[in-house]
C-alpha positions as a Markdown table, in Angstrom:
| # | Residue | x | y | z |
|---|---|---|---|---|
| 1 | Unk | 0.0 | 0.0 | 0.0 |
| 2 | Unk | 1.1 | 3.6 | -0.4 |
| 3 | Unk | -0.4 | 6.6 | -1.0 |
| 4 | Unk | 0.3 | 10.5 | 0.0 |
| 5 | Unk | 0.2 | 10.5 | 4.2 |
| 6 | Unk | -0.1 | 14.2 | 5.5 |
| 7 | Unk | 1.2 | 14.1 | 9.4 |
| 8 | Unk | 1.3 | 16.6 | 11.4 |
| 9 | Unk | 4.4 | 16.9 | 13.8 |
| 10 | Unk | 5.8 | 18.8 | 16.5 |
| 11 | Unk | 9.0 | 19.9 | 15.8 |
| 12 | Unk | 9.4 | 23.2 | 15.8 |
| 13 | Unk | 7.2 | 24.5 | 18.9 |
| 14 | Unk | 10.1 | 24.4 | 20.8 |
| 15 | Unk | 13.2 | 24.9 | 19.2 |
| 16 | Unk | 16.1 | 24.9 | 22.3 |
| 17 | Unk | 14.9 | 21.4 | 23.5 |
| 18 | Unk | 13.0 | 19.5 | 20.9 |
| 19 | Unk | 15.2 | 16.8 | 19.8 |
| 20 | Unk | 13.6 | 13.8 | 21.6 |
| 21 | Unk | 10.6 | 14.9 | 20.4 |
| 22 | Unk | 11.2 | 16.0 | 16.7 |
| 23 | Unk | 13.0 | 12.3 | 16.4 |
| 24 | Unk | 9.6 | 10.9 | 17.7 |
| 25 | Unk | 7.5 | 12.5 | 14.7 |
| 26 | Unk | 10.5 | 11.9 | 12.3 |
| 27 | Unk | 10.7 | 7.6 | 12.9 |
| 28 | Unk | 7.0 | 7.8 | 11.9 |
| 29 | Unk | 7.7 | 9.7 | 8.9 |
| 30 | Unk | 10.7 | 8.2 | 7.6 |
| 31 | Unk | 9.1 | 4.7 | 8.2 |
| 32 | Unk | 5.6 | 5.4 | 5.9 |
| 33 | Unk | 8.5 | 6.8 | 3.6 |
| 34 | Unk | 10.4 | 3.9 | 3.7 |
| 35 | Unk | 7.0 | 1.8 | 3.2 |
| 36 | Unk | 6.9 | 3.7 | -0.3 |
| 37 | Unk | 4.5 | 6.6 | 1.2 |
| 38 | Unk | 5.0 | 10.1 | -0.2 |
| 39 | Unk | 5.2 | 11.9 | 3.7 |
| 40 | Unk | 4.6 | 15.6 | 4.0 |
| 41 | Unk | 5.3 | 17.1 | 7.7 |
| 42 | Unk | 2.9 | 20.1 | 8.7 |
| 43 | Unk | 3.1 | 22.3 | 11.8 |
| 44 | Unk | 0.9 | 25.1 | 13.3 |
| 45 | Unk | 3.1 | 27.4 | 15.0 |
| 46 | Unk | 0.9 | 30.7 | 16.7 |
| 47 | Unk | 2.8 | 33.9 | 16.4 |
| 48 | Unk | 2.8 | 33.8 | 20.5 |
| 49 | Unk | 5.0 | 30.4 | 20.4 |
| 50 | Unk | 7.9 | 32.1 | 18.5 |
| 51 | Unk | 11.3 | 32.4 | 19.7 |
| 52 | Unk | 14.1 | 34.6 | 18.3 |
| 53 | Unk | 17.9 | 35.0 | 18.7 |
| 54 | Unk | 18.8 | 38.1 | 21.3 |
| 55 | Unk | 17.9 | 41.1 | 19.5 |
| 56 | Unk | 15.8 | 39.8 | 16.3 |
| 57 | Unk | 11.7 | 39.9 | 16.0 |
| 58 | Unk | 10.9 | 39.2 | 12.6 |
| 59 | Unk | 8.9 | 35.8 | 11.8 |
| 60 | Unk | 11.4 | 34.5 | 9.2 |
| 61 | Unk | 14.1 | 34.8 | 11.8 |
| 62 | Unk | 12.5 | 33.0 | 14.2 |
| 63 | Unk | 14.7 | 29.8 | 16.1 |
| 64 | Unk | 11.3 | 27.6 | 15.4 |
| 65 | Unk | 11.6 | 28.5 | 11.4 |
| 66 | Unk | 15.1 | 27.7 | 11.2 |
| 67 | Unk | 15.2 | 24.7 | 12.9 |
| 68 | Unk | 12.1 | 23.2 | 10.8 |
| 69 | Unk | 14.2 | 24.5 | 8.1 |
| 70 | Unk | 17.4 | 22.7 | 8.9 |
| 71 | Unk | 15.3 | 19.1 | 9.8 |
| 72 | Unk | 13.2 | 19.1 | 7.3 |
| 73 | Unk | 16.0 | 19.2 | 4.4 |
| 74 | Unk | 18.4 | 16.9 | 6.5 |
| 75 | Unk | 15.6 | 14.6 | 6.4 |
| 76 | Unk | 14.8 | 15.4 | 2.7 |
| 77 | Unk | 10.9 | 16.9 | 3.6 |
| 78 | Unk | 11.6 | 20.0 | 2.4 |
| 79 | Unk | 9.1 | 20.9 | 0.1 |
């Protein structure tokens, strides 16, 4: 069987200490994509569960976009 699976991960909410939990979402992922499903990760981050660097405030600098960013292409979900 195989087929396109939408999940819907938490990766990103909290991007200093999320690596236990990221790796929880990704071994579901990689193993419908290894099964032959086409996988695409989603996450709803609010504007309120942001985190920047010291200094920055602008969305696309946010620590939550670049780490989804940086695990989604080292895991080849990048879309």
């Amino acid at each position: 069987m195989s087929g396109k699976l939408v999940c819907a991960v938490v990766i990103a909410h909290v991007p200093q200490s999320s690596a236990g939990n990221a790796w929880a979402f990704l071994n579901w992922a990689l193993g419908f994509r290894q099964a032959g499903w086409d996988v695409w990760l989603v996450e709803q981050l609010n504007s309120d569960d942001l985190s920047w660097p010291e200094g920055e405030r602008v969305p696309a600098g946010s620590l939550n976009e670049r780490l989804w960013h940086t695990v989604t292409a080292e895991f080849g979900f990048e879309q």
